[in-house]
C-alpha positions in Angstrom: -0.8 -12.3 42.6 -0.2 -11.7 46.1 -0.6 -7.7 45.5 -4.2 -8.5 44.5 -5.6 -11.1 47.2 -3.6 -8.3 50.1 -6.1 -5.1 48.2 -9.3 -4.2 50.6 -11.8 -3.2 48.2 -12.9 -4.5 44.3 -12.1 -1.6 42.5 -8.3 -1.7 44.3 -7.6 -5.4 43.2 -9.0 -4.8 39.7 -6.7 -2.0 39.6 -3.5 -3.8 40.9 -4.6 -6.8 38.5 -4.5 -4.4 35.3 -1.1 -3.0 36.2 0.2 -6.6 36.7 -1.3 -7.8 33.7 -0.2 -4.7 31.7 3.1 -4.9 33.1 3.8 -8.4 32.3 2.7 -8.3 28.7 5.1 -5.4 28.3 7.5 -7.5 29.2 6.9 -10.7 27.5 5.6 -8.7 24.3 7.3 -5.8 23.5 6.3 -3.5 20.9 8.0 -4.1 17.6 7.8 -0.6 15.6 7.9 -0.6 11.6 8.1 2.1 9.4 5.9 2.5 6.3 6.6 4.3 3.3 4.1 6.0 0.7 5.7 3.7 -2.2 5.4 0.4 -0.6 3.4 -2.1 -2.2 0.0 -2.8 -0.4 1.1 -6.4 -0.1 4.4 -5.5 1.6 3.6 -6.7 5.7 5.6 -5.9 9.0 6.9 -9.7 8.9 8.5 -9.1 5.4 10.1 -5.9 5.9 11.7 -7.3 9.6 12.8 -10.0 6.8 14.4 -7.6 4.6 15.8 -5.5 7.2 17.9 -9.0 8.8 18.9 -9.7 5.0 20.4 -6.2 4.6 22.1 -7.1 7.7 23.0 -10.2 7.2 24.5 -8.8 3.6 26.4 -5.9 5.6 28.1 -8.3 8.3 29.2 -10.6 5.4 27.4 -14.0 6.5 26.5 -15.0 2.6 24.4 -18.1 3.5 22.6 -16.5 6.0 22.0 -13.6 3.4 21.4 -16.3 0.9 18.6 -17.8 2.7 16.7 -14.9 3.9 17.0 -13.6 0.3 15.2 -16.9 -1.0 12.6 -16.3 2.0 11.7 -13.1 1.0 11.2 -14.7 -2.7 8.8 -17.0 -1.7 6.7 -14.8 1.0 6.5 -12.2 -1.7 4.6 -14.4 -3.5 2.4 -15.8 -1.5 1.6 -12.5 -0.1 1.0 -11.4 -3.7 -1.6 -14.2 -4.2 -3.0 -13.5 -0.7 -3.5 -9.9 -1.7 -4.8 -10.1 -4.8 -7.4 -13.1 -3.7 -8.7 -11.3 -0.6 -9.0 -8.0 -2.5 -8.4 -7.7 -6.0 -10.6 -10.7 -7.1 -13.9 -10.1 -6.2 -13.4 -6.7 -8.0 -12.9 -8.6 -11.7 -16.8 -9.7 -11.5 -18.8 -6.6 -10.0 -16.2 -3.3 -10.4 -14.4 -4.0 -13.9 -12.8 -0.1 -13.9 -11.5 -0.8 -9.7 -10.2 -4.0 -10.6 -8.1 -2.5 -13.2 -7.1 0.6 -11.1 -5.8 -2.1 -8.7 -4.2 -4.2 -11.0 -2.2 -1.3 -12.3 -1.1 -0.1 -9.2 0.2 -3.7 -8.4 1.9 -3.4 -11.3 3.5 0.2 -11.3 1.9 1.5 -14.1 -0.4 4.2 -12.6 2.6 6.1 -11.7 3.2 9.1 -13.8 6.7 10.3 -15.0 7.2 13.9 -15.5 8.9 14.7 -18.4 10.8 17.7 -18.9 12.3 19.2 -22.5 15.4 20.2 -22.8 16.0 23.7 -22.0 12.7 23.8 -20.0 12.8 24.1 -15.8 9.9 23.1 -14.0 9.2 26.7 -13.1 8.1 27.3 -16.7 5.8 25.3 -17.2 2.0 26.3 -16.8 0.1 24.8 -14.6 
């Protein structure tokens, strides 16, 4: 605070005030980073893949009724997540956009993912496009 009452002119203290302010919530808030992946379900969040992550951890280290716990965590946040997703997006779709509501609903579900099959004796070069 001192840097910024000692700075001459207005545009020198609002200057030294941002780097102090930017500084300090770098260091009080650090950046978490999480990865996403193409598969993830849309309700899957940054706070229950950090839970995941400590579980898998937890698991690997052997402490069992830490793992335990963070396992029935995940349970629960999973579903309320779930609810929470479907409510704020899925819900209002049932009334206005019948054929999006469905599209959603299966890809909540897993079924809009397509297996290829292949025949035996066929390579996927074969096969016309």
């Amino acid at each position: 605070m001192n840097e910024v009452k000692s700075a001459s002119s207005a545009c020198a203290k609002t200057d030294v005030f941002y780097q102090t302010f930017v500084d300090a919530v770098d260091e009080f808030f650090p950046t978490k980073s999480v990865s996403t992946q193409f598969t993830d379900k849309p309700w899957i969040n940054a706070e229950l893949k950090s839970l995941i992550v400590k579980r898998h951890t937890a698991f690997n280290s052997g402490k069992l009724c830490l793992w335990r716990l963070l396992l029935n965590k995940i349970i629960r946040l999973i579903k309320r997540t779930k609810i929470a997703f479907y409510n704020c997006n899925v819900a209002r779709l049932r009334l206005t956009k019948l054929r999006q509501w469905h599209q959603q609903i299966q890809k909540m579900t897993g079924l809009n993912r397509q297996k290829k099959v292949l025949l035996p004796g066929a390579s996927s070069l074969n096969i016309a496009n």
